[in-house]
C-alpha distance (Angstrom), angle and dihedral (degrees) to the residues before:
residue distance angle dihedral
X1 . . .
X2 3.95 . .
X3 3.82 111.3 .
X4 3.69 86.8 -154.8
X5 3.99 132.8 133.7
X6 3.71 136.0 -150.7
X7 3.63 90.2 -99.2
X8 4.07 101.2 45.5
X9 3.36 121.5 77.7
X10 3.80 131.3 -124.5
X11 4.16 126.6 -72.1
X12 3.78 90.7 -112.8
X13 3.57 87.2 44.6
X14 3.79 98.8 53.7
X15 3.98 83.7 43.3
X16 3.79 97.0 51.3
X17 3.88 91.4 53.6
X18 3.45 95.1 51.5
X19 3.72 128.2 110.7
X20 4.14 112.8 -127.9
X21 3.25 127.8 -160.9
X22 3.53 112.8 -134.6
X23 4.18 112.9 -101.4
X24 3.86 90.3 -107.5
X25 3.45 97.7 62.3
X26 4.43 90.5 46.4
X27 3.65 85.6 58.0
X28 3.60 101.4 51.6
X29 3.49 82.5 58.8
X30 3.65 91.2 70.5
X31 3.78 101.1 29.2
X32 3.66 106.6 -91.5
X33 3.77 123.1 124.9
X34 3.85 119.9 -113.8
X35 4.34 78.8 -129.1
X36 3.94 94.8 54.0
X37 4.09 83.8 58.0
X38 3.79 116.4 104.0
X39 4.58 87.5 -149.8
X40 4.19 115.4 -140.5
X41 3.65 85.1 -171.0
X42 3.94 123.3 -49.6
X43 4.07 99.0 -47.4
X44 3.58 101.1 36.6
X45 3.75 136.2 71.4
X46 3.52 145.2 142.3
X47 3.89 122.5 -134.4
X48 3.61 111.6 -137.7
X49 3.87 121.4 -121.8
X50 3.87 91.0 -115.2
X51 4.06 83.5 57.7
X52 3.41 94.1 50.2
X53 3.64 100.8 41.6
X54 4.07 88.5 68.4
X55 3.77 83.4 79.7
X56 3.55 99.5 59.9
X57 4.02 92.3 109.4
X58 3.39 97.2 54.0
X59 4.08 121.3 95.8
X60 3.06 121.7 -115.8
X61 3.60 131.4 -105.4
X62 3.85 129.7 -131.7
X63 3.57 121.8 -70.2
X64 4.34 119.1 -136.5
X65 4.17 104.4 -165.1
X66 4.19 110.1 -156.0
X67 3.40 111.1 -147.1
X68 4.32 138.2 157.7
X69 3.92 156.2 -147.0
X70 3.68 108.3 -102.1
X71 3.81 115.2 -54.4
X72 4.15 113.0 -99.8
X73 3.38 135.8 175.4
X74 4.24 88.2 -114.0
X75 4.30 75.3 76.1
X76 4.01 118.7 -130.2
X77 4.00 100.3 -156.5
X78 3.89 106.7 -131.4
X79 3.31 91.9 163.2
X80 4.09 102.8 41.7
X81 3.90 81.1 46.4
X82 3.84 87.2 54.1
X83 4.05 101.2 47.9
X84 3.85 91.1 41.2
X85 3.60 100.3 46.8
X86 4.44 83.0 55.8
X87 3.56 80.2 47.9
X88 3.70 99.0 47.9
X89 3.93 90.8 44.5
X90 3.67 90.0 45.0
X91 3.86 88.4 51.8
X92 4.31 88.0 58.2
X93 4.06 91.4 51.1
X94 3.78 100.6 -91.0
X95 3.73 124.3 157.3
X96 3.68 90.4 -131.6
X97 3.98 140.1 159.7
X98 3.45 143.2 -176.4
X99 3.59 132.2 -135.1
X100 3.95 121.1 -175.2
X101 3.94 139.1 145.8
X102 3.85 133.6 -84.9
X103 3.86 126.6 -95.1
X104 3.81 113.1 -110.7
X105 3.87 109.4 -147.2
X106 3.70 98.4 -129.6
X107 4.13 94.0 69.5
X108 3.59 85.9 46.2
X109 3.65 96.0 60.3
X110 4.09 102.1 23.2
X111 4.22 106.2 50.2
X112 3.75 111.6 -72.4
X113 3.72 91.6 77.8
X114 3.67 129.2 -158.3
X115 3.80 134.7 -37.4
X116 3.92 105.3 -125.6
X117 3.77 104.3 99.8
X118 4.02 118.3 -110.3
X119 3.98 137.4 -125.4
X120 3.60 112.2 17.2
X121 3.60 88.2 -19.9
X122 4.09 113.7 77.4
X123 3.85 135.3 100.6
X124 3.83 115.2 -125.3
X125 2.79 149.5 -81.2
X126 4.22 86.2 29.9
X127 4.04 91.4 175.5
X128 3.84 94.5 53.2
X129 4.04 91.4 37.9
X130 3.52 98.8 42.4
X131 4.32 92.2 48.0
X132 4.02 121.7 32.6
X133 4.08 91.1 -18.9
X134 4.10 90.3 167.0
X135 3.49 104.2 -29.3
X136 3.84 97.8 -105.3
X137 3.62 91.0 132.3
X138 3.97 94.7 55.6
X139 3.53 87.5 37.7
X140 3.89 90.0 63.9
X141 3.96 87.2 35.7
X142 4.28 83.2 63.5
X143 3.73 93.8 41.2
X144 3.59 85.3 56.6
X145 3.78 102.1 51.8
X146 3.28 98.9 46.3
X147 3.83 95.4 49.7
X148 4.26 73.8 50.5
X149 3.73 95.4 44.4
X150 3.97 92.0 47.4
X151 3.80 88.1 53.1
X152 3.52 86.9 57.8
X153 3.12 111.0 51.4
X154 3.41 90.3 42.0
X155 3.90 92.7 64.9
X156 3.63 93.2 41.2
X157 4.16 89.8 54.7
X158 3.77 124.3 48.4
X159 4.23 89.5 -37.0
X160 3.88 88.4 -149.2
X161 3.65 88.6 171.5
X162 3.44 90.8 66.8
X163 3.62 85.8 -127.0
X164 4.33 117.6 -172.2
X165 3.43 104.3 -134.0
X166 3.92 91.2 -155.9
X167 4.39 86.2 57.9
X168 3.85 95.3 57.6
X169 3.50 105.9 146.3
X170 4.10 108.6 -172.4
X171 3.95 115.1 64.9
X172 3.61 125.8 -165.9
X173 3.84 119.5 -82.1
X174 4.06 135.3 -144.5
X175 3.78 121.3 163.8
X176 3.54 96.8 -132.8
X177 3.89 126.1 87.8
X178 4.08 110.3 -99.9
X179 3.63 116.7 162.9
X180 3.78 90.0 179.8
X181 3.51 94.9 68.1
X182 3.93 97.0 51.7
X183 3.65 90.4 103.2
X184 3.61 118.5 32.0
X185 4.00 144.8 172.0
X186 4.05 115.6 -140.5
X187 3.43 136.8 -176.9
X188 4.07 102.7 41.2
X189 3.39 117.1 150.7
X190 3.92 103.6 66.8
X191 4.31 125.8 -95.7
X192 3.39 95.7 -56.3
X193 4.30 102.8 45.3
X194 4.10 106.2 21.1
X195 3.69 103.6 9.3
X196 4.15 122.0 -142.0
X197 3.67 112.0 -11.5
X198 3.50 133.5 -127.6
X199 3.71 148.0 119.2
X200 4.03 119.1 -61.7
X201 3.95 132.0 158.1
X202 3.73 145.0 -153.1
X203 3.23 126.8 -110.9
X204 4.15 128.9 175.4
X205 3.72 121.4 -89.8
X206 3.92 96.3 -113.9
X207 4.18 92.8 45.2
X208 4.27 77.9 60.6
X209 3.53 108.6 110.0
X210 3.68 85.5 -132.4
X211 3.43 86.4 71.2
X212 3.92 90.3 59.1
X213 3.33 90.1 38.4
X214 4.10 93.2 51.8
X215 3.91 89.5 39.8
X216 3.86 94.2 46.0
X217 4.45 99.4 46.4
X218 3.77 115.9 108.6
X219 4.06 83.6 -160.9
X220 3.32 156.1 -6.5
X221 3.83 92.4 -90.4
X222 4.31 84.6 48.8
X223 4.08 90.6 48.7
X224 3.88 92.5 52.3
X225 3.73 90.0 43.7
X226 3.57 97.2 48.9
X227 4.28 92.5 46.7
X228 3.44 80.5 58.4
X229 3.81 94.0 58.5
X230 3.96 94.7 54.5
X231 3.77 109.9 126.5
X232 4.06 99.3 -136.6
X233 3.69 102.1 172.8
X234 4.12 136.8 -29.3
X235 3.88 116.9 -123.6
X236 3.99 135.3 -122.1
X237 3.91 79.3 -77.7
X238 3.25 99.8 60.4
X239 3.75 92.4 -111.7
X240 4.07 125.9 139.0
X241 3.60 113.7 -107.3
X242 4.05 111.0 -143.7
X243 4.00 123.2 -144.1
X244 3.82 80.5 -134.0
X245 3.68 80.0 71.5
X246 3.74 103.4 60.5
X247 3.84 92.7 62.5
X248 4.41 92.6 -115.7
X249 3.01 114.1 106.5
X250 3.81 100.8 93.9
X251 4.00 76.0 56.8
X252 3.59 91.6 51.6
X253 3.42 102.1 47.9
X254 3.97 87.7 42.8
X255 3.55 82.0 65.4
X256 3.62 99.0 53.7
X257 3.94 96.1 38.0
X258 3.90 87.4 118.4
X259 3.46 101.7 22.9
X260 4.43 85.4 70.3
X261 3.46 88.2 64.9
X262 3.72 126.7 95.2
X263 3.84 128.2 -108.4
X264 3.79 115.7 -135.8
X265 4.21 109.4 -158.6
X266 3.62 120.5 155.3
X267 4.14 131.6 -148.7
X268 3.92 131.5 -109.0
X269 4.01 85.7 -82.3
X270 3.53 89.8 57.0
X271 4.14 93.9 -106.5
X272 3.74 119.6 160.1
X273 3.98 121.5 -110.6
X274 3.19 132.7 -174.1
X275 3.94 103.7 -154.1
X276 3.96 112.7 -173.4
X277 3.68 140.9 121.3
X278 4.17 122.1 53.9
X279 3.83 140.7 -83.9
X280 3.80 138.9 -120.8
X281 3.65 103.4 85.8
X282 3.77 87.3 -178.3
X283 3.99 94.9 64.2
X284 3.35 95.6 16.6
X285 3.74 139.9 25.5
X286 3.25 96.6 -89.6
X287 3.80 113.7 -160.0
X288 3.89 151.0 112.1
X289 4.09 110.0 -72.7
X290 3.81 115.4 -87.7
X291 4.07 80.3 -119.8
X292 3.36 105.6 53.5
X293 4.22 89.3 49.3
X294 3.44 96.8 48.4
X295 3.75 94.4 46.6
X296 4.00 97.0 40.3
X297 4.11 79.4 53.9
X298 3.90 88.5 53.9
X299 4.16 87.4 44.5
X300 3.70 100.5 37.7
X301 4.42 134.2 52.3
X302 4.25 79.7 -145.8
X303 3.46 132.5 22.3
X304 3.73 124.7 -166.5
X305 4.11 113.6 -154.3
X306 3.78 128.6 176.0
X307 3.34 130.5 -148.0
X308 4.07 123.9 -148.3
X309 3.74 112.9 -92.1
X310 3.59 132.6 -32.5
X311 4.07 126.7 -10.7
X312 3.62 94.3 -86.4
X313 3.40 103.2 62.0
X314 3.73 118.4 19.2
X315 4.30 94.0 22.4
X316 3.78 86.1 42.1
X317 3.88 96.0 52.8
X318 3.70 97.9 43.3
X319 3.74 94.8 57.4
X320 4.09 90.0 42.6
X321 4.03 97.2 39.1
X322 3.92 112.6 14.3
X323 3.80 95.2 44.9
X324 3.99 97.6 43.7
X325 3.72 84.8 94.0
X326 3.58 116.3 61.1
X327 3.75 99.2 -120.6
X328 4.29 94.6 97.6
X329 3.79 130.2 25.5
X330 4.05 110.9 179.1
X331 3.93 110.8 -120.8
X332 3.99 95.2 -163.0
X333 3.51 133.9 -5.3
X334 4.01 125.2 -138.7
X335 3.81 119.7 -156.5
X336 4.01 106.2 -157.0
X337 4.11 115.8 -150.0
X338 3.70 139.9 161.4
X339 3.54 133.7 -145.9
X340 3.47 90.9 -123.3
X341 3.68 98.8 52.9
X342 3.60 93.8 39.9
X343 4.53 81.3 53.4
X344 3.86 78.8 54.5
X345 4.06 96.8 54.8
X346 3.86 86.5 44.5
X347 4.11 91.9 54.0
X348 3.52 113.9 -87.0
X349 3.68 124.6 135.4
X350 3.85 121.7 -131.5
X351 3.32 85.4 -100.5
X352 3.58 98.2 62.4
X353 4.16 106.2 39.6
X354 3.88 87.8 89.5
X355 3.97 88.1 65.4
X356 4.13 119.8 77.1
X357 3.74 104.4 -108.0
X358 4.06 117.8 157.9
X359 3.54 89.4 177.4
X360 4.20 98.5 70.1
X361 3.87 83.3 34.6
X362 3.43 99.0 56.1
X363 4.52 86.6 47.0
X364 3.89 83.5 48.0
X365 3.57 98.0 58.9
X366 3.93 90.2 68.5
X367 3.78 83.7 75.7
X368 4.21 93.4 48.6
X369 4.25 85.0 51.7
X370 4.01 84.2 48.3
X371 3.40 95.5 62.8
X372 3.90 98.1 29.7
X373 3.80 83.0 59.1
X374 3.74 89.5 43.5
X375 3.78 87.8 62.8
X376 3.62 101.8 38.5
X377 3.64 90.8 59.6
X378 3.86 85.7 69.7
X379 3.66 95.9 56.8
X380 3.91 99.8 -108.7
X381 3.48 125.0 130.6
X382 3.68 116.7 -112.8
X383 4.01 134.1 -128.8
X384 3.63 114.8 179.8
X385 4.33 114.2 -150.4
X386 3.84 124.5 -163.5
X387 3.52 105.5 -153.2
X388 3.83 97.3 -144.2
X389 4.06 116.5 -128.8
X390 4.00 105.4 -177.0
X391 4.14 92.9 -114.8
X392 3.91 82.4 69.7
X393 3.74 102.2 112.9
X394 4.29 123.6 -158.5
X395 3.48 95.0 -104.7
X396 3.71 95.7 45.7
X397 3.76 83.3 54.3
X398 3.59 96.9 44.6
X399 3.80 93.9 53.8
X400 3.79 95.2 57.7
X401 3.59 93.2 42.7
X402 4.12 91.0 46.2
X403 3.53 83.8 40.9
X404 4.17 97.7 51.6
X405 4.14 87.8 38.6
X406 3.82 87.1 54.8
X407 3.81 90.3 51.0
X408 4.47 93.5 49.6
X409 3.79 81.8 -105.9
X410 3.47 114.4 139.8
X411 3.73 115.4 -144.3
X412 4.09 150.1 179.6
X413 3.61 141.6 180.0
X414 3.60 116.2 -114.8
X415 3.74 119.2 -152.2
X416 4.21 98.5 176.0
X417 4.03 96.8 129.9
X418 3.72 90.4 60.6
X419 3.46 106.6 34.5
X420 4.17 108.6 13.5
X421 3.70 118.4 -137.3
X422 3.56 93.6 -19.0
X423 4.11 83.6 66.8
X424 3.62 95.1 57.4
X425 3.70 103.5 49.7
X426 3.67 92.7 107.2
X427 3.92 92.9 46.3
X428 3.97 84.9 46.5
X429 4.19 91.3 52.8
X430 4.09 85.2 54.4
X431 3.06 93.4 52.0
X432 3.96 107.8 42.8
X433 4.36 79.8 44.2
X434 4.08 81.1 61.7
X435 3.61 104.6 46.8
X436 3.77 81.7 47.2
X437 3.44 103.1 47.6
X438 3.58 111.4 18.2
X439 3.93 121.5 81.2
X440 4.15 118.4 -138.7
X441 3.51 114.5 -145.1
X442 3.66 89.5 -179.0
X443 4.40 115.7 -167.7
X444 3.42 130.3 161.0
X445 4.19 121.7 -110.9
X446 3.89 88.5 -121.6
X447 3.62 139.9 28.9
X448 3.82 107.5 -130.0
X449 3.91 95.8 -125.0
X450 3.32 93.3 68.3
X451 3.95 123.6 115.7
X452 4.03 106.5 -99.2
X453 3.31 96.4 -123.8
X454 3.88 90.0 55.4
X455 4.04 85.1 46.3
X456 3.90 96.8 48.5
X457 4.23 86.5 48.1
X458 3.41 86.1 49.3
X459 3.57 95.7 67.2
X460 3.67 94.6 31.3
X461 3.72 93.1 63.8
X462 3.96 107.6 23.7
X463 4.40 95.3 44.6
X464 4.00 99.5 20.2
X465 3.42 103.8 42.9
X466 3.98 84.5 -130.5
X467 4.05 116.9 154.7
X468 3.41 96.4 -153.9
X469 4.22 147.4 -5.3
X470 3.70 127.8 -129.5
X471 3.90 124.5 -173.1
X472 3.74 120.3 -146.9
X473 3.52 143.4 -166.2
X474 3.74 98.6 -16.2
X475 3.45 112.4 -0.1
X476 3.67 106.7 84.7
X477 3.90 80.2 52.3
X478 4.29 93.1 48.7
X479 3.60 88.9 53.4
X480 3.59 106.4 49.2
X481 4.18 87.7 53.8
X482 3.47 90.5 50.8
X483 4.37 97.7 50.0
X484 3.99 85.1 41.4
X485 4.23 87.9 47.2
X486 4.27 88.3 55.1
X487 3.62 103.1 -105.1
X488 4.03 101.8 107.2
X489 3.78 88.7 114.3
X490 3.82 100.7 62.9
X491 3.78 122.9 102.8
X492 3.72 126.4 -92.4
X493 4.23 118.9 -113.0
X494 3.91 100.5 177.9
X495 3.72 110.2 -152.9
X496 4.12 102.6 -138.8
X497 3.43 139.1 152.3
X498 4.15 116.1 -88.4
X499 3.73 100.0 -147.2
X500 3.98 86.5 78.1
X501 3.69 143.9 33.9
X502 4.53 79.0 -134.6
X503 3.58 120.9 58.9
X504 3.77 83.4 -103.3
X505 3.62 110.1 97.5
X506 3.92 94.3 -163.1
X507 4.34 88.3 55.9
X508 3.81 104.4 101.3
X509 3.57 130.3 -165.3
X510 4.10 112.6 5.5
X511 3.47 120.3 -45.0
X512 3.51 122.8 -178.3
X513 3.92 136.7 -160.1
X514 3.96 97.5 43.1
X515 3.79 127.9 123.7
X516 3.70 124.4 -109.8
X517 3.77 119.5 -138.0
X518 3.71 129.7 -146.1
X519 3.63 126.4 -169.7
X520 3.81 108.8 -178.9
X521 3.99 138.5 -5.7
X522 3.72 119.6 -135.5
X523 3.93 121.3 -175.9
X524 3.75 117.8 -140.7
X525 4.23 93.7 -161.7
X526 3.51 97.4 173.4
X527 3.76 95.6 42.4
X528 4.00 87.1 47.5
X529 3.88 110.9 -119.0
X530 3.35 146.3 56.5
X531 3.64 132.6 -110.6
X532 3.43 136.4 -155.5
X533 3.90 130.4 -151.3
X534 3.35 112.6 -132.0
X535 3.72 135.6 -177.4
X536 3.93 109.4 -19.0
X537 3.39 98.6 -50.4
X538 3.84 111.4 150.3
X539 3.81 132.5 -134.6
X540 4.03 95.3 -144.0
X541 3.91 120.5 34.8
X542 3.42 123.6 -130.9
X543 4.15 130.0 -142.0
X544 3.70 128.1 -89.2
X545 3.30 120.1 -128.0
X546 3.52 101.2 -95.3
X547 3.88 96.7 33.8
X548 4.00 116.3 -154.8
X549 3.88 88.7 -113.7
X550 3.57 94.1 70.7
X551 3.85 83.3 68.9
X552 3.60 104.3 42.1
X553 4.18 122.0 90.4
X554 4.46 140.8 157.5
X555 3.38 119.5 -142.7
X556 3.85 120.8 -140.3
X557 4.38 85.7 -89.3
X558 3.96 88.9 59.5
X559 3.59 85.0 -108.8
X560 4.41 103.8 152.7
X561 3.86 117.2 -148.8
X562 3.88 114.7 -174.6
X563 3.25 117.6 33.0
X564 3.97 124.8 111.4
């Protein structure tokens, strides 16, 4: 939701009136010359592997994870909060980057919105980065359907995989939100015109595990390996069928030979940020690319990444998946709220997180200690940021801040929407005072030998706040295939709604004692964990009523109107 006031003008306004610098001078900045840059116009590039590679020798710097309460409609502003705390340590002489996750087009035009930032607070150029940006997305969206299309045709020639066509694994992917084309029929038509029939699905480009797979790949060499890995079907036997089996994946990867690279941006303030990897952290795993990280570490003394939603999904999966390898260890962890979300957790309707009322605050801060706790149990010391909105009143302030000082939590207001970096230079003084001061013992929730069962409770219980798990129609099933196939030692990356720390997306704040439902079990080999389905989340969003779209126009100058 737009932090924005009568007087203020739009995101893409602010970010039309702003004065770029042009791509070459953003990567001198960190090192890189304008002639290692592959352009996308004059404020976009990406820096090729071989570039990046030249940095291998150099330590890394420290590592800032943004993270949240539960997402509401009252808005909290990870993502502002990210971009303007770069900004705000950028402003005090920092060698700092930023490192967050690529816009998928069917937020942009359903209600979500974009991924950019807003106010004072965005990296540029939001129109380009927020649409097309490099193609990465569609790139993965090809890799996908072919991989798809090569299954196909496969079956519907001599099928000497012995391929069930009622245990096809990969669906077909778009990145836009379609709810008509959750459940599908393919293959009418007979041999010749539609091929062998049978039920299929679509699911959105970044839930693909290619996008995993893509945002996951230390190299080219790792990428081709892990396409390999993709589970695409199991045959009459029972058996799982490997996309190393269909003969593509030199295709595949062909497709994705740019798309691997990283994509240097920068903000209003003229910032560097790396912007790679996919969203959804609650059906997928939702976080910056394991390359862009590590090599933002290797260009940058601090490096601020954010991961998708709230603590229990996107925060929760980076320190379980991202940082099994040894390529990025967190230094300090920030949990981003708002009053007025925080009114939400405690009760209030939209309608009434405008008004001053300590009472619902006070009931909402369960969910803030949720997710504090969350984090904590990693080993990571915690900074807690109010993103200011200007309905926020002193004592409303006061009380989270008492509140998070009575807890040993140290805290700061952030103000980055309204006033850029300049607005976060307290948050940005909390923060530099923890990675000074505070010592990360950093350890993961689960060891990976573990029985998945044991794993999945794990999580449940210790970041939900769950009692107990129950599998359902064909979980118990999914899971037994995939111990008895060999991959009982990968990670856990729980599909779940985001609107609540339960599987119930109308459950504010953070209950406890309830039961968590799963309904099937997939295993994304390639990518490297499993994830189960839980509740009725959904694998591709569909439109709101009044989509975003409806809003959006370009005038015959190019100039775009609408989009946030």
């Amino acid at each position: 939701m737009l932090q924005v006031s009568t007087t203020m003008r739009t995101n893409i306004e602010i970010a039309q009136d702003a004065k770029a610098r042009p791509i070459g001078d953003i990567a001198e900045k960190i090192g890189i010359e304008e002639t290692e840059l592959v352009p996308y116009g004059r404020y976009i590039a990406k820096v090729p592997l071989d570039v990046l590679k030249r940095f291998d020798s150099r330590p890394a710097g420290k590592l800032v994870l943004m993270t949240a309460i539960t997402p509401t409609p009252a808005g909290e502003g990870k993502t502002v909060t990210t971009i303007g705390l770069v900004q705000a340590l950028g402003r005090m002489d920092k060698k700092v980057m930023g490192a967050i996750r690529e816009p998928s087009l069917g937020p942009v035009f359903g209600l979500k919105g974009g991924a950019t930032g807003g106010g004072f607070s965005q990296v540029y150029p939001m129109w380009d980065i927020d649409l097309h940006f490099t193609g990465d997305i569609h790139a993965v969206a090809a890799a996908h359907n072919l991989l798809s299309a090569i299954l196909e045709n496969h079956i519907s020639r001599d099928n000497s995989l012995g391929i069930d066509p009622t245990r096809i694994m990969i669906k077909k992917a778009m990145d836009m939100n379609c709810r008509e084309l959750r459940h599908i029929v393919v293959g009418l038509g007979g041999r010749n015109d539609g091929g062998t029939p049978h039920e299929s699905a679509f699911i959105i480009t970044a839930a693909s595990e290619i996008s995993a797979v893509l945002a996951l790949a230390t190299s080219m060499a790792d990428l081709k390996q892990r396409l390999g890995k993709i589970i695409v079907a199991y045959s009459y036997k029972g058996k799982p069928v490997f996309a190393s089996q269909l003969g593509c994946v030199g295709a595949m990867t062909m497709l994705l030979k740019d798309a691997i690279c990283p994509n240097l941006v920068q903000t209003l303030e003229g910032d560097p940020f790396f912007i790679h990897g996919f969203p959804f952290a609650n059906i997928a795993h939702g976080n910056s690319s394991l390359l862009a990280t590590k090599y933002a570490l290797k260009l940058a003394d601090i490096v601020v990444t954010e991961a998708g939603f709230a603590a229990d999904l996107g925060a929760e999966k980076f320190f379980d998946i991202v940082c099994r390898g040894k390529e990025v260890r967190p230094d300090c962890a920030v949990v981003v709220c708002s009053i007025r979300a925080l009114k939400m957790h405690g009760g209030a309707s939209i309608d009434q997180i405008c008004k001053g009322d300590c009472l619902a605050l006070r009931k909402g801060l369960e969910n803030l200690d949720k997710h504090v706790e969350n984090s904590r149990k990693f080993g990571v010391p915690i900074v807690v940021a109010i993103n200011f909105f200007d309905t926020d009143t002193t004592e409303e302030i006061e009380l989270v801040k008492k509140h998070c000082r009575e807890k040993g939590i140290r805290c700061a207001v952030s103000r980055v929407f309204a006033e850029g970096g300049k607005g976060g230079r307290e948050l940005a003084e909390v923060v530099l005072e923890s990675l000074e001061n505070d010592r990360c013992d950093f350890r993961f929730l689960y060891a990976s030998d573990r029985p998945l069962k044991e794993k999945i409770k794990t999580i449940a219980t210790e970041i939900y706040g769950a009692s107990e798990v129950i599998y359902e129609g064909e979980a118990e099933r999914n899971l037994k295939l995939i111990e008895t196939s060999g991959f009982g030692d990968l990670p856990i990356c729980m599909a779940k709604t985001q609107l609540s720390i339960t599987d119930n997306p109308k459950l504010k704040g953070a209950p406890k004692g309830w039961t968590l439902k799963i309904r099937e079990i997939h295993v994304s080999a390639g990518a490297g964990f499993v994830v189960p389905i839980c509740g009725q989340i959904m694998l591709v969003p569909g439109l709101p009523s009044e989509p975003a779209a409806l809003k959006m126009d370009i005038d015959e100058n190019g100039k775009i109107t609408g989009l946030n």
